[in-house]
N, C-alpha and C positions, 0 to 999 in steps of 0.2 A: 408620279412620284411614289418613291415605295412609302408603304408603311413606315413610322420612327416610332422608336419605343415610346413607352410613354412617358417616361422623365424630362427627353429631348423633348418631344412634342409639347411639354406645358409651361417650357422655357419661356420666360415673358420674348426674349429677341426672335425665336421661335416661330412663336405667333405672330409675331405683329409682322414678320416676311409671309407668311402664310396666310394671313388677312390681305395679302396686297396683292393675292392671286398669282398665276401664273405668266412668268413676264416677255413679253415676246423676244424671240432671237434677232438683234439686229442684223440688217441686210450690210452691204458692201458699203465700203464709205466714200462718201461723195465727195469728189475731186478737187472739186470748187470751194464746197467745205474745209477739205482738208487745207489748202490754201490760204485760204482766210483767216483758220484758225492760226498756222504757221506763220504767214508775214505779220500777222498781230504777238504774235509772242518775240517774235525781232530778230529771224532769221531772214535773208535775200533772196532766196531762192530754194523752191522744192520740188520733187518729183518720188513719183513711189514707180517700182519696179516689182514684178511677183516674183516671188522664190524660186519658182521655176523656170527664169529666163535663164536659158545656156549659158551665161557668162558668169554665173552664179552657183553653177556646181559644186566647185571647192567651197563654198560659203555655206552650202545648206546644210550639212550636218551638223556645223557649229552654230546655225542661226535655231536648227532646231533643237539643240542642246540648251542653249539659253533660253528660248521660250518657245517650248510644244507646242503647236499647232500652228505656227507660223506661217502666214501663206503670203502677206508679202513684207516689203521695206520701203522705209520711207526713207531717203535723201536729203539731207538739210545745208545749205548751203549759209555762210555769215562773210561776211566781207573783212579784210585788213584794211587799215588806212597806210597806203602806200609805203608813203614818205619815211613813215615811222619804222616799215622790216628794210627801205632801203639805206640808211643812217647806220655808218659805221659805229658809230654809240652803241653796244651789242646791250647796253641796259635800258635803252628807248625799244629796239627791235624786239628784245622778249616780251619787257612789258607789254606790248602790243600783239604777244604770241600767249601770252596769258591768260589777258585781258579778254582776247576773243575767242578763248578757250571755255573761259566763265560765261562768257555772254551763249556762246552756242550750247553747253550742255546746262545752263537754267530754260534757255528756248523749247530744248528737246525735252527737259521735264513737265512745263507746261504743257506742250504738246500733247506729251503721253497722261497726262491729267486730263485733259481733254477727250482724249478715245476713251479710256475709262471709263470716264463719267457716260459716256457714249454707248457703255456696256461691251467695248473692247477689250480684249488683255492685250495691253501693250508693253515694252519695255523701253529704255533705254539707256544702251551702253555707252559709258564715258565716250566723249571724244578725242580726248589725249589720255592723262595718266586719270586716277588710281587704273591700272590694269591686273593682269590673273599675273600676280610673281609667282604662285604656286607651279606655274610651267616654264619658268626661268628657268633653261636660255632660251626654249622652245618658244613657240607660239604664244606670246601673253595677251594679244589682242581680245574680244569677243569676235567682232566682224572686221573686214578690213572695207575702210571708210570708202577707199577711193578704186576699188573693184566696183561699190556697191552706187557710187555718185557716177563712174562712166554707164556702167547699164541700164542705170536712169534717165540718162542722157544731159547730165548734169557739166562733161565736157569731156577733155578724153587727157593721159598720161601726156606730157612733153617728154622730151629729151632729158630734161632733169629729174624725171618720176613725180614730179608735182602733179596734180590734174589741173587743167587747165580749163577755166569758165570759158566759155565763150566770148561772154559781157564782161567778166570782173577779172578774167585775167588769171593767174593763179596766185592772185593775194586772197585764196579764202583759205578759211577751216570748215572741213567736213563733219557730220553726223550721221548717224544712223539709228532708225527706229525700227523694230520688230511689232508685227502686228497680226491679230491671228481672222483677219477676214482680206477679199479682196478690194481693189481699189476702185472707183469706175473707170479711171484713164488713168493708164501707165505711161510714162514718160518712153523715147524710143532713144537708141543711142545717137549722136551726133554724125553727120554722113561726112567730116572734114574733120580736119584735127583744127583746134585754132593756133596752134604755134607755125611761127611765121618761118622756122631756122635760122635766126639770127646767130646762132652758136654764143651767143653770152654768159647761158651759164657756162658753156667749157670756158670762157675767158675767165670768169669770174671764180672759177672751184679755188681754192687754197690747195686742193690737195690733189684736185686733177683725176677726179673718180667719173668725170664724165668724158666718154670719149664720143670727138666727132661723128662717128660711125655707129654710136648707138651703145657702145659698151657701158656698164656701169660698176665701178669699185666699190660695192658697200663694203667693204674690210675699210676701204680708204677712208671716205667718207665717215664712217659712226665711229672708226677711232680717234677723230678729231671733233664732228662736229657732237655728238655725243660725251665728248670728254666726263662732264659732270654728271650722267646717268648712270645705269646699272652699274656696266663695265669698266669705265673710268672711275666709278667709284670706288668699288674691289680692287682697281689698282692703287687707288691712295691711301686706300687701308691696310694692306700689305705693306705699303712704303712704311705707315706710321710702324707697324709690328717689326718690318725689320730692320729701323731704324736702333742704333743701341744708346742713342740718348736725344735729349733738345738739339744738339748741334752738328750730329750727324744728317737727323731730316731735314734740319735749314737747309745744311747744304746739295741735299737730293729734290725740298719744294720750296720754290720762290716765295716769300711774303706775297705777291700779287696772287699765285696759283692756289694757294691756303685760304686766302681772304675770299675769294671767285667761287670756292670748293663750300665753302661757309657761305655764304652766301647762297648757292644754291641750297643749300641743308635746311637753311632757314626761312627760305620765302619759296622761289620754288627754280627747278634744274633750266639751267640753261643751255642753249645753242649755242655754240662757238660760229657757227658760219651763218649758214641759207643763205648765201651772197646766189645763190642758183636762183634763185625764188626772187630778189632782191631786185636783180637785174632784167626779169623776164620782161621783155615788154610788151605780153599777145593778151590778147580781149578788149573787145570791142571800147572800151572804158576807157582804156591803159594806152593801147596802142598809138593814140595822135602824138606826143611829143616828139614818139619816135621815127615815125614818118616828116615829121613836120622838120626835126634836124638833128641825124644821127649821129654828129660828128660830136655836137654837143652833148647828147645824150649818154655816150662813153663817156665825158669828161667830167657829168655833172653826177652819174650814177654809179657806172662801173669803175671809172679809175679809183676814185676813193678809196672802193675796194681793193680793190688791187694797191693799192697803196699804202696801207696799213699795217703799221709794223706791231705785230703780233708773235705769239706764240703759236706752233703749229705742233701738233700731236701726229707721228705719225709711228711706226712699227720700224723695226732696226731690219736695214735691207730691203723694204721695199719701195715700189716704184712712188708711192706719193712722197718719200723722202729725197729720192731724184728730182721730182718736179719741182716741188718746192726750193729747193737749191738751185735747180735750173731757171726756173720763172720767176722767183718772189726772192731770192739772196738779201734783201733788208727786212724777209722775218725770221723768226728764230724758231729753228727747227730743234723739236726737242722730242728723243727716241722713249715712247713705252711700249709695257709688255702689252699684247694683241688680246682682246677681249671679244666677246660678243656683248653689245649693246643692250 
């Protein structure tokens, strides 16, 4: 340690670190440890992966942006209770996307209270919102959750872009922790994918952003199921501004679509769909009903969806406004301007 002057030096807080001698550098963290610590703060599953795994490329500069010296990440896995994101009730489905929002990123603070204390620098970035608006429309994320949970071997992307558990299916929410030592065992990636191809979500999309063959519409997608975030928001705000009195904007936003709009403002943004997510039926957990009887399982899961007479948000002229008219003609397709989410 160098020299401090001598004012620092006779600082009572000063001293009393300087009285406690020099404190050793901790080693790697122990795997088993880190686990224990994890399932005890009320995450399901975890796995850390180092910075340097190749699939994690695109992640390192932002990982080391956020916390210098990063050498690996941790993967937090939290379970949904099914039932609750498959209920067309879309005010049971969010509470439940909330809920286990709150529950995973207090798990990850624990956590990172724990490395600390450990004499780690740790972080951890939200796992849904508040995120960086300062790079709206760009990149608002820190890390992307579910880049960082396949590399860990935590499950791998379906057809819908969900990641998909193994065991739990893809009813969870992801986290991620920043950590500036190695781990002693890193998770590896999964050698199978667990989605079965059941193509459900393409049955299920409202707006028909998943295609058989792999394509995906995020224009389609986040102009609908996003509706009440960023983008959607900027468009109802404009609505009110170029609205020229009270009864010009009734007649451009429904009492129901103002109330929904309010209500997101006031508790927190909602999902209009995840019927993708809703209807998956792969991981190990999830899987039996639908083995057990598929006929039923569309009837008790997916057609609801498919069922529900709704408002659909889509862009004037394009193809999810087709589909929707072609597949679902008892919901009500209703044209805005095209935003980024």
């Amino acid at each position: 340690m160098t020299e401090l002057p001598r004012k620092l030096a006779d600082h009572p807080s000063v001293r009393a670190v300087l009285a406690r001698g020099e404190r050793p550098r901790p080693g790697p963290i122990d795997a088993a440890w880190l686990r224990e610590v994890a399932l005890a703060a009320g995450v399901d599953d975890v796995a850390a992966v180092s910075l340097e795994h190749p699939d994690l490329a695109g992640e390192r500069p932002h990982a080391l942006a956020a916390l210098p010296g990063t050498r690996s990440l941790v993967s937090l896995v939290v379970r949904m209770n099914r039932d609750n994101v498959r209920t067309p009730a879309r005010s049971v489905a969010n509470q439940e996307f909330h809920r286990s929002g709150e529950i995973i990123n207090e798990a990850a603070r624990t956590i990172t209270r724990a490395l600390q204390d450990a004499g780690h620098r740790a972080l951890n970035p939200s796992a849904t919102f508040p995120m960086e608006m300062d790079r709206f429309p760009g990149r608002i994320w820190v890390l992307a959750h579910k880049t960082v949970a396949v590399a860990a071997g935590l499950g791998v992307m379906g057809l819908h872009r969900n990641v998909i558990h193994p065991k739990f299916g893809n009813f969870v929410l992801l986290a991620t922790l920043l950590v500036d030592a190695e781990v002693t065992d890193y998770g590896e990636p999964l050698d199978y994918n667990p989605c079965v191809e059941c193509k459900l979500c393409v049955a299920a999309c409202p707006v028909g952003a998943i295609a058989k063959t792999g394509e995906f519409d995020w224009a389609a997608c986040s102009t609908h199921n996003y509706r009440e975030f960023m983008g959607g928001f900027t468009d109802w705000v404009e609505t009110v501004a170029d609205s020229a009195d009270g009864a010009e904007f009734r007649s451009r936003v429904t009492d129901s679509e103002n109330a929904s709009m309010w209500q997101s403002l006031s508790f927190k943004a909602n999902y209009k769909a995840a019927y993708c997510m809703a209807v998956c039926p792969a991981g190990e957990d999830v899987l039996g009903p639908y083995l057990d009887d598929r006929r039923e399982f569309l009837q008790t899961v997916l057609r609801p969806l498919q069922d529900k007479e709704e408002t659909i948000y889509v862009t004037p002229g394009s193809a999810a406004k087709s589909h929707v008219e072609r597949r679902f003609p008892h919901k009500t397709v209703k044209e805005v301007r095209g935003r980024t989410p």
